[in-house]
C-alpha positions in Angstrom: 2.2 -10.4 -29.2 5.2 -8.1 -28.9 8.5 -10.0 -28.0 9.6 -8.3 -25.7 6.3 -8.2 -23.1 7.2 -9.9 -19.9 3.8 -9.9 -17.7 1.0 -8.1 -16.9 2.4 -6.3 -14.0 -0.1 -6.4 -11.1 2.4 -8.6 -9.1 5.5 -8.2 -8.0 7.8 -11.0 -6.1 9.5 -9.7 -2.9 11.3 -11.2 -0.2 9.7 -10.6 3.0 12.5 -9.0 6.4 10.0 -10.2 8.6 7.2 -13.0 8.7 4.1 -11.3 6.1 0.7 -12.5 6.9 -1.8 -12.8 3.3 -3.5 -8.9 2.7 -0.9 -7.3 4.6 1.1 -4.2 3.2 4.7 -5.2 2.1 7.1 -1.9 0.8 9.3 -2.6 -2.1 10.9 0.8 -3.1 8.7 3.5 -4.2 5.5 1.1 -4.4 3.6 -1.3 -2.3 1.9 -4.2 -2.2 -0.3 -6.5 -1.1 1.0 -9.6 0.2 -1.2 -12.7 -1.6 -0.6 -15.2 0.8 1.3 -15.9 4.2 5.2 -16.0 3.8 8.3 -16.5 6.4 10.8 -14.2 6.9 13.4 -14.7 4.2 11.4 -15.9 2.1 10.1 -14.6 -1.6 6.4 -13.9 -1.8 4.1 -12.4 -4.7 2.5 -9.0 -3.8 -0.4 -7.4 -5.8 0.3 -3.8 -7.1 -2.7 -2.6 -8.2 -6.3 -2.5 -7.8 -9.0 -1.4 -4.9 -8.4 -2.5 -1.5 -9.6 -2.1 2.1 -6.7 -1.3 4.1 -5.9 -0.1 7.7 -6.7 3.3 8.6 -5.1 6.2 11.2 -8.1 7.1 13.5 -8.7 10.6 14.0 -9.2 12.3 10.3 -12.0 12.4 7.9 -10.6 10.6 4.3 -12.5 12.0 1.2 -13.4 10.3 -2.3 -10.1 11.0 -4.4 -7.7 12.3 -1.2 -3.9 11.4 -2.1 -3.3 9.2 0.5 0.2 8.6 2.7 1.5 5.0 4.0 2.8 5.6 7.6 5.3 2.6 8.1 5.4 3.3 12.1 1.8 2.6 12.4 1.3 0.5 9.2 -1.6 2.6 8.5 -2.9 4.8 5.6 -3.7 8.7 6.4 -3.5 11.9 4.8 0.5 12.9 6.8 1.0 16.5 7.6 4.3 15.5 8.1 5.8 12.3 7.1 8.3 10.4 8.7 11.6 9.1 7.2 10.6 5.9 4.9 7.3 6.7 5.0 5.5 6.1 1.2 3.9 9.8 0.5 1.4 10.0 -2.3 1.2 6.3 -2.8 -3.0 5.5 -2.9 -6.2 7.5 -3.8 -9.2 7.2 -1.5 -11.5 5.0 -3.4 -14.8 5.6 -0.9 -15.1 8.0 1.6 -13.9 7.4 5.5 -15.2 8.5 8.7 -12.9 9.9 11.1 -13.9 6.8 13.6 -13.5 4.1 11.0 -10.6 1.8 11.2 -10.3 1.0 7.5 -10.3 2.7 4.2 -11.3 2.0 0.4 -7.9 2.7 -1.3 -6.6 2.0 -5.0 -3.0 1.3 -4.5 -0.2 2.8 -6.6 -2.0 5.3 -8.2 0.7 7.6 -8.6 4.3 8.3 -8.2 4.7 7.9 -4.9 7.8 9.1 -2.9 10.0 8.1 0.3 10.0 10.5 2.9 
């Protein structure tokens, strides 16, 4: 193995501002995450950075297969943003399976691309 590999890179440690519950989205940067267990504010916690996840939804839009999808950090939900706030994560998640405008949740695979803070 090369020496100088350090891991496989689908975690990331971060230290939470606030109390995290396990599956919840934590923002470090750029990217995001998905918190692997329950961790107190102040505390470091490991996040996964890749792979397929079900995560909240905004109500009120259509998602299709492949959409570039937005991470609203007011709502703590994922949508396609006309207009993205300040610290938002734009461009962050592709649409995995397909969402209904009514549905609550979406099929996403997280950190697709580069994404950007609005």
């Amino acid at each position: 193995m090369a020496t100088n590999f350090v891991k496989n890179g689908t975690t990331t440690e971060f230290v939470a501002s606030t109390a995290v519950t396990s599956g919840a989205v934590v923002v470090i940067g750029s990217i995001f995450g998905l918190s692997l267990d329950d961790v107190a504010s102040g505390e470091t916690g490991v996040a996964q950075i890749v792979g397929v996840w079900e995560v909240p939804k905004v109500t009120g839009t259509a998602i299709t297969k492949g959409a570039s999808l937005d991470y609203d950090v007011s709502t703590k939900k994922f949508a396609v943003l006309a207009t993205p706030a300040a610290g938002d994560l734009v461009g962050c998640a592709v649409c995995d399976v397909g969402a209904a405008s009514a549905d609550t949740t979406v099929t996403v695979i997280i950190n697709m691309s580069g994404a950007k803070v609005a």
